[in-house]
C-alpha positions in Angstrom: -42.9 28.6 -60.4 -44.1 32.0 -61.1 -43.0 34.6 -63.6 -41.2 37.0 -60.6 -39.7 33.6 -59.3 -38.1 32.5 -62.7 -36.7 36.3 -62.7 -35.0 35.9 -59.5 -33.0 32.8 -60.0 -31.7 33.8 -63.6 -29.9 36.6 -62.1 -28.7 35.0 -58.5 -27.6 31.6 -59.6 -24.6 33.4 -62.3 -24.3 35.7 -59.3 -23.4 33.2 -57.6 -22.1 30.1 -59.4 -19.5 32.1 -60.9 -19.3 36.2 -59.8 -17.7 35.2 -56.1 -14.8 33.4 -57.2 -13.8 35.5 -59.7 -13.9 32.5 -62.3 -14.9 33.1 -66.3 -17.8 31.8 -68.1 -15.5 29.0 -69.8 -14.0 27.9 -66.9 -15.4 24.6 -65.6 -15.5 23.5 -62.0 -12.9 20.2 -61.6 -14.2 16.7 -60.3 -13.4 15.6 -56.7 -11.1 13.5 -56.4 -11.1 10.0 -55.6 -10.5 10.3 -51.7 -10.4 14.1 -51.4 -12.9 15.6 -48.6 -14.7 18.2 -48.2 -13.2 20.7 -46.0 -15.9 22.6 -43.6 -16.3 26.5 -43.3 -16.6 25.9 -39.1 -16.7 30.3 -39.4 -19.8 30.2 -41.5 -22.0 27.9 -39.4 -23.2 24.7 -39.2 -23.1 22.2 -42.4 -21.4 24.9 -45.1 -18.5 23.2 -47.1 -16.1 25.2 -49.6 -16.1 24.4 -53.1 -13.4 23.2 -54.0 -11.2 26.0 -55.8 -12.8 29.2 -54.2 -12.8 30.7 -50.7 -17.2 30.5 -51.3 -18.6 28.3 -48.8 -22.4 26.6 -49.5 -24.8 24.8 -47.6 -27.7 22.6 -48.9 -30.4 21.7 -47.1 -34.4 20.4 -47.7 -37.1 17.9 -46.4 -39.9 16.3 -48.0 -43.2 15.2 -46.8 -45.7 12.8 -47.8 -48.9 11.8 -46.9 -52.9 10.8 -48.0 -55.7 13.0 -47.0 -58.5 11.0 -46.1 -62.0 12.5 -46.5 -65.8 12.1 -47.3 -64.7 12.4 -50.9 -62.3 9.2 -51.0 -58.2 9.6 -50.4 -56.3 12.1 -51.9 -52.3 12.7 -51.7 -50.4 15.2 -49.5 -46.7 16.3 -51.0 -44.8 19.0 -50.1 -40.8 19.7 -50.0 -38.6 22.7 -49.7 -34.6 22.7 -51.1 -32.9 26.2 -49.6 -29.0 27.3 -51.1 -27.1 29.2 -48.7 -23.9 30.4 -50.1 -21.5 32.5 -48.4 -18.1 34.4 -49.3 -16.0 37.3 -48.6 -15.2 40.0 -51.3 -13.0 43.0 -51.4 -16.4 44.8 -50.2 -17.1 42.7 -47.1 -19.1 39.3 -46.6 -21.5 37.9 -49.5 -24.5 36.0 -49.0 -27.1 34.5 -51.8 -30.1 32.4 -50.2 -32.5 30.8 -52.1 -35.3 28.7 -50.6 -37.5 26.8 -53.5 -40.8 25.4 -52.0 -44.0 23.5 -53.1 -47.2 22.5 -51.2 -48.3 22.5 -47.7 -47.5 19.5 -45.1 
């Protein structure tokens, strides 16, 4: 991870971990529940959720591949994987959006 990527997630993940709701540094988010379900954001799209205690809705998605190169020079492996954050929520302002997509190697 680069010096201009380290940079950019120090100042989004406060942004948004803790600027949408309105919550202070001190607070801490609560457990689920035993039994308690997420509840969907159906008006953000497809697989977004709301954490618990703010109107902020997030989505979490990635793959990972793996693999051996096979070559003149013997077997070598092949990894790669991507995690992307998508996290949505409405502000005095209008909407809110952060999107972070964290990537390494080549499939």
């Amino acid at each position: 991870m680069n010096h201009r990527m380290r940079t950019a997630l120090a100042v989004l993940v406060p942004a948004v971990c803790g600027g949408m709701n309105g919550a202070g540094a001190a607070e801490r988010p609560r457990p689920q529940a035993q039994g308690e379900t997420r509840l969907p954001c159906p008006k953000q799209g497809a697989g977004f959720v709301r954490v618990p205690g703010s109107p902020t809705c997030i989505r979490l998605s990635g793959r990972a591949v793996g693999g051996i190169a096979i070559g003149g020079h013997g077997a070598a492996p092949v990894t790669a994987g991507q995690l992307s954050i998508d996290t949505r929520s409405e502000s005095e302002l209008g909407p809110v959006r952060a999107f972070v997509r964290m990537g390494h190697g080549r499939p």
